[in-house]
C-alpha positions, -999 to +999 in steps of 0.1 A: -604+544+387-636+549+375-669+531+395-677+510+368-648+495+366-653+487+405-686+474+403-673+448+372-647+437+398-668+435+422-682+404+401-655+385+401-663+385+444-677+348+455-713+354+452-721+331+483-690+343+500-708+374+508-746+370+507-747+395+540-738+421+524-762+425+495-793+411+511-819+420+539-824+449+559-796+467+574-811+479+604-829+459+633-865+459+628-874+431+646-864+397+657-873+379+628-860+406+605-827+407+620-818+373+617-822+368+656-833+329+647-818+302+634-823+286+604-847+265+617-869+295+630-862+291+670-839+321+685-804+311+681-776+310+708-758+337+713-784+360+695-794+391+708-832+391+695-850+405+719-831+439+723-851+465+701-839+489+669-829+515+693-830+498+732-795+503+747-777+473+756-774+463+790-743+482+795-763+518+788-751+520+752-770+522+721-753+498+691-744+525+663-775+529+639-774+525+601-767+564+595-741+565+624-722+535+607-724+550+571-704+580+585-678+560+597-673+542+568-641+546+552-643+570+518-622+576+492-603+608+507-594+585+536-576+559+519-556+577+491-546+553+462-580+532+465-616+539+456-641+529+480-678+522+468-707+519+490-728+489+488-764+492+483-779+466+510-810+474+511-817+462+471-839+433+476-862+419+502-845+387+499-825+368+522-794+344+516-782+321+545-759+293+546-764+269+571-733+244+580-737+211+578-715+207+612-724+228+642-692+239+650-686+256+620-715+279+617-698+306+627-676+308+593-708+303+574-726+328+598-697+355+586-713+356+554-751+348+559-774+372+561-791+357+595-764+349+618-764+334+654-755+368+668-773+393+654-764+425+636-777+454+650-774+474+615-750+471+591-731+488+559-713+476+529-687+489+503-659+477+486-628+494+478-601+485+458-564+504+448-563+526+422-541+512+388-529+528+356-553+510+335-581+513+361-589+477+363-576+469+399-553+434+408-572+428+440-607+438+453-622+434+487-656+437+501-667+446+533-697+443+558-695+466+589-721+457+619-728+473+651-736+447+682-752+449+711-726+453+743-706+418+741-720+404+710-690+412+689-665+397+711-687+363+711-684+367+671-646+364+675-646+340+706-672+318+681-653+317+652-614+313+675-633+281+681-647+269+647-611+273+634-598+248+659-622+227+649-632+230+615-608+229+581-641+212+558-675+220+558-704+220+534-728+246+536-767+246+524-781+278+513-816+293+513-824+275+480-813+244+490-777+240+468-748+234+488-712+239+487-683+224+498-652+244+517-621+240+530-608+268+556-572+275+563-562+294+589-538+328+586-524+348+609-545+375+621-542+408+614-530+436+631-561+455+635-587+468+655-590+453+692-588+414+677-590+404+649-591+364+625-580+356+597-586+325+574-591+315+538-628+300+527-623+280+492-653+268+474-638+234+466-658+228+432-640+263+419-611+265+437-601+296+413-626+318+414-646+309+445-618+316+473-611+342+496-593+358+517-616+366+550-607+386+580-629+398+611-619+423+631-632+437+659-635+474+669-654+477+706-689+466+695-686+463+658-674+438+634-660+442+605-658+414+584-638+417+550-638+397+517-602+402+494-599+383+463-576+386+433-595+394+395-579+367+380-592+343+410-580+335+440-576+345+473-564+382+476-550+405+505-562+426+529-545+461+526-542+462+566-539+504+565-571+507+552-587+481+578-569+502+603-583+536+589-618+521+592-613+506+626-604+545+635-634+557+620-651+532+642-637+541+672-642+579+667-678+572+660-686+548+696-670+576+714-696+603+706 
């Protein structure tokens, strides 16, 4: 499958559904540039915004840098049938949040925002898709992978456990002001990492084209948070070996 062909599926991907990954700096240059506020510019709960680009956590560990998390992200030769594509996130100096209308559920819209409660450390993205006869795949998914600070990505699992008890609507506002509407329904997780969630997040004004499949899994301190939608619309499936392979990559890579 040639890498056009990946990057024209890669369209068909609900553009809001993953405004992390294609926005914003991917390593931690300072509070405000890591997303360690909330929207309304005070730090947020749960944030780690004070810890600098390179300060180990208070455990005595270092989050995984940038370059550190681009080697551990799954390539081509490691997944055989699919091609992987790296995303380029460091394309634009803008920044695309969504903000919830009801607290509870931030976390879901904090999954794909590029300023999140708990911020990333540094972060990756690619998307990877199986290979087909006619090289125009069935499914895509897109990824973002994020290195924490010691704890943080276990509160970004704890956080969002508890917005899916609580939250099956909610409209979210983004950094231009237009809002959408989504409905989340909960799947079971997948068997992946140390813990992972799974759930589906439908934009309810294109229910065909603007839903997805999302799972976040996490591996020690990283989070891995994937997007897997169908080409002809709709929510896809997460190829669980390949989350697997990555969460192995990830593992190899904090115990260096």
């Amino acid at each position: 499958m040639r890498k056009t062909r990946l990057r024209l599926a890669a369209a068909v991907l609900p553009a809001l559904l993953f405004a992390a990954a294609c926005s914003g700096s991917s390593d931690d240059k300072s509070p405000s540039d890591a997303g360690g506020h909330s929207s309304s510019g005070s730090p947020a709960p749960g944030s780690s915004a004070t810890a600098g680009p390179q300060a180990p956590d208070s455990g005595g560990k270092t989050p995984l840098t940038k370059a550190q998390l681009t080697s551990a992200l799954i390539a081509t030769t490691d997944v055989p049938g699919y091609q992987v594509q790296v995303s380029q996130t460091d394309d634009t100096k803008d920044t695309s949040t969504l903000t919830s209308d009801k607290p509870q559920c931030q976390p879901m819209a904090d999954i794909t925002s590029s300023k999140p409660a708990i911020v990333r450390k540094a972060f990756v993205g690619a998307a990877f898709a199986k290979a087909t006869a006619t090289g125009n795949p069935d499914e895509i998914t897109q990824m973002l992978v994020a290195s924490h600070a010691q704890g943080d990505a276990k509160k970004v699992i704890a956080s969002l456990r508890d917005a899916l008890s609580k939250c099956t609507t909610f409209t979210a506002t983004d950094n231009t002001g237009v809002k959408t509407p989504f409905a989340i329904t909960k799947k079971p997780a997948a068997s992946a990492g140390d813990e992972a969630v799974s759930y589906v997040m439908t934009d309810t004004k294109d229910a065909k084209t603007g839903a997805a499949s999302v799972t976040v899994v996490r591996t020690g301190e990283t989070i891995t948070a994937y997007l897997s939608v169908k080409s002809a619309g709709g929510p896809g499936t997460l190829p669980v070996d390949v989350a697997r392979k990555q969460s192995d990559k990830l593992k190899a890579a904090q115990a260096k």
